[in-house]
KOLMI-237250 format. One record per residue (C-alpha): residue number from 1; residue in three letters; y, z, x. Coordinates in steps of 0.05 Angstrom, whole numbers, plus 32768, in hexadecimal, padded with zeros to 4 digits. Each point is the difference from the previous one (the first is absolute). Layout:
BEGIN
(NUM,'ala',(Y,Z,X)),
...
//
This chain:
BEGIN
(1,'unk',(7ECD,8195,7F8A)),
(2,'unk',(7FF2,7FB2,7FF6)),
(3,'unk',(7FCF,7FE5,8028)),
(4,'unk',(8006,7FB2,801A)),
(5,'unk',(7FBD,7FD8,800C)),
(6,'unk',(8008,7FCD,8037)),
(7,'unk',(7FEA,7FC1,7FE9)),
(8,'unk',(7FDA,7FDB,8042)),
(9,'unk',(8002,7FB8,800C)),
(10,'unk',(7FEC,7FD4,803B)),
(11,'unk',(803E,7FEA,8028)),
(12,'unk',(8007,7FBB,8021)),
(13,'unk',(7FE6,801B,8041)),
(14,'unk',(7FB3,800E,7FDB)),
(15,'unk',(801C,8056,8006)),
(16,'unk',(7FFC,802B,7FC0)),
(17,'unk',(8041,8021,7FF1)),
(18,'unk',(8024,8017,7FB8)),
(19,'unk',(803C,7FFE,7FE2)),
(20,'unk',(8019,8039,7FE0)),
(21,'unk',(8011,8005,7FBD)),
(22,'unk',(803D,8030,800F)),
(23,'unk',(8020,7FC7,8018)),
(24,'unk',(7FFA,7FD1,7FBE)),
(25,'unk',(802A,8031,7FD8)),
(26,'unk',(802F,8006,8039)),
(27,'unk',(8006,7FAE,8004)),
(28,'unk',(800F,7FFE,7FB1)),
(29,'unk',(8034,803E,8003)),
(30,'unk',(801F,7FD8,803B)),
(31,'unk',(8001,7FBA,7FD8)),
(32,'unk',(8022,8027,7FC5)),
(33,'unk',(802C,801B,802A)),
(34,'unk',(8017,7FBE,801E)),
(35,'unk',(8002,7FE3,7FBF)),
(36,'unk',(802F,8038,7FEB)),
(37,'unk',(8027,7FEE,8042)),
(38,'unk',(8003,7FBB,7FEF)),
(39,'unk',(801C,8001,7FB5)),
(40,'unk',(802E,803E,8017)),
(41,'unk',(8022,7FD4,8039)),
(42,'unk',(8005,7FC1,7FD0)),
(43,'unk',(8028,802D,7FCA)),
(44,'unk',(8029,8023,8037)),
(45,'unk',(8010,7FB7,8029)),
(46,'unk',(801C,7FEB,7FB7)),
(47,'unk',(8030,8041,7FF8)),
(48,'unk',(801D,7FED,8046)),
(49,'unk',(7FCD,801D,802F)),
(50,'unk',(7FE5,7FCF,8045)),
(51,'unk',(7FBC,7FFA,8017)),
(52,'unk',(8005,801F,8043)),
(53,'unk',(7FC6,7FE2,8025)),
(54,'unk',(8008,7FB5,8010)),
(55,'unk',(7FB4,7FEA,7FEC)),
(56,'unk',(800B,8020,7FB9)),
(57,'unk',(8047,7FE8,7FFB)),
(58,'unk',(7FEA,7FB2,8009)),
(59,'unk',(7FC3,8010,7FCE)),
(60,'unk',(802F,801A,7FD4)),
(61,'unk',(8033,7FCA,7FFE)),
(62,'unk',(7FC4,7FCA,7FF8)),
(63,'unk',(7FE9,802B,7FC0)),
(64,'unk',(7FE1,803D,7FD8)),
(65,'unk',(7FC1,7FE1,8005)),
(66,'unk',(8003,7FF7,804D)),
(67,'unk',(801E,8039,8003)),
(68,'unk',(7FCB,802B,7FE7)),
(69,'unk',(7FC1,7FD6,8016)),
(70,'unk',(801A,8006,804A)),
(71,'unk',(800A,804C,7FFE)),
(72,'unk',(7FC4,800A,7FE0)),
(73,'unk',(7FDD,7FCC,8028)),
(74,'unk',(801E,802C,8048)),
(75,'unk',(7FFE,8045,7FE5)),
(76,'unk',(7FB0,7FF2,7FF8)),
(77,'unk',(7FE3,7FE2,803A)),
(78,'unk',(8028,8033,8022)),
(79,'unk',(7FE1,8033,7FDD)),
(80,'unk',(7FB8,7FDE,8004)),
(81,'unk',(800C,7FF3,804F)),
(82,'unk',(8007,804A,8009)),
(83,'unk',(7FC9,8014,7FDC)),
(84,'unk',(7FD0,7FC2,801A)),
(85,'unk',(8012,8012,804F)),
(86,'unk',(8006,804F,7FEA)),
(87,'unk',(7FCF,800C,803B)),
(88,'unk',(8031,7FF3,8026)),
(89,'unk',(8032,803D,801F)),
(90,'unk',(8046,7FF9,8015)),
(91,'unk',(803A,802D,801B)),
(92,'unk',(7FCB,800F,8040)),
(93,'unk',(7FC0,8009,7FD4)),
(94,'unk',(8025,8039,7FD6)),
(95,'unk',(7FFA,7FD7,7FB1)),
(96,'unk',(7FD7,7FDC,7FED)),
(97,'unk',(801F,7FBD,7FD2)),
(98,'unk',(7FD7,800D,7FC5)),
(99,'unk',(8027,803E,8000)),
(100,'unk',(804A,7FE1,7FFB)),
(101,'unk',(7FEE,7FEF,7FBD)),
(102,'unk',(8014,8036,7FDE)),
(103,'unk',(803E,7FF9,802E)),
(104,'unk',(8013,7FB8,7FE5)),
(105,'unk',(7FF2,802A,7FB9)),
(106,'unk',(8032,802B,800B)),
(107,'unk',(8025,7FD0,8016)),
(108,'unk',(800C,7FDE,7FC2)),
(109,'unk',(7FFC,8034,7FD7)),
(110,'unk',(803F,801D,8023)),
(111,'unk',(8024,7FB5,7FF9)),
(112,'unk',(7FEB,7FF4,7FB8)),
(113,'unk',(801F,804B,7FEB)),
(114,'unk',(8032,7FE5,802A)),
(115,'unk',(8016,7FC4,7FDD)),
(116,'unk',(7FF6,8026,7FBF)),
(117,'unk',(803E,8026,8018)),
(118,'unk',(8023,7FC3,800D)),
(119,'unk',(7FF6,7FE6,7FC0)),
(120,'unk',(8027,8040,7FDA)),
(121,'unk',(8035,7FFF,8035)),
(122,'unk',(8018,7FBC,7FF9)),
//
């Protein structure tokens, strides 16, 4: 069993609090995964595929570069917002937000194997 030691820091409001090193590897395995998305989407937009989301369409269209920095860029503070305000509980005080991480995981795991399919198909 691995353990995780909390690492404490003071938070703007003078309180001590941590951050959790569990979440660190989950923010790098979600930023590989987006990157993953990213390239995948690129190669299957240029064998005849559309960007289905507007945002990421317009992104596209302006340029790999955009394209990427702007998924990355959303993907993360997402990711970051849910574990900063994880204290927080939604769906009537049932989950927690920290915990929808690993949903947002899964997530893109499911889209990049996904796309990976896409790729041999057409």
């Amino acid at each position: 069993m691995i353990r995780y030691t909390p690492v404490f820091r003071i938070n703007e409001r003078g309180y001590a609090g941590y951050v959790d090193a569990r979440y660190s590897v989950r923010l790098l395995f979600v930023s590989f995964l987006t990157l993953a998305d990213a390239v995948l989407t690129m190669h299957l937009v240029q064998m005849g595929a559309w960007e289905a989301n507007p945002l990421m369409r317009y992104a596209l269209e302006t340029g790999p570069a955009f394209f990427i920095t702007t998924k990355y860029f959303l993907t993360a503070s997402g990711f970051l917002f849910l574990i900063r305000n994880g204290h927080l509980r939604v769906f009537g005080g049932s989950l927690p937000l920290k915990e929808m991480t690993d949903g947002l995981i899964l997530f893109y795991l499911g889209l990049v194997i996904y796309e990976i399919k896409l790729y041999y198909i057409v």
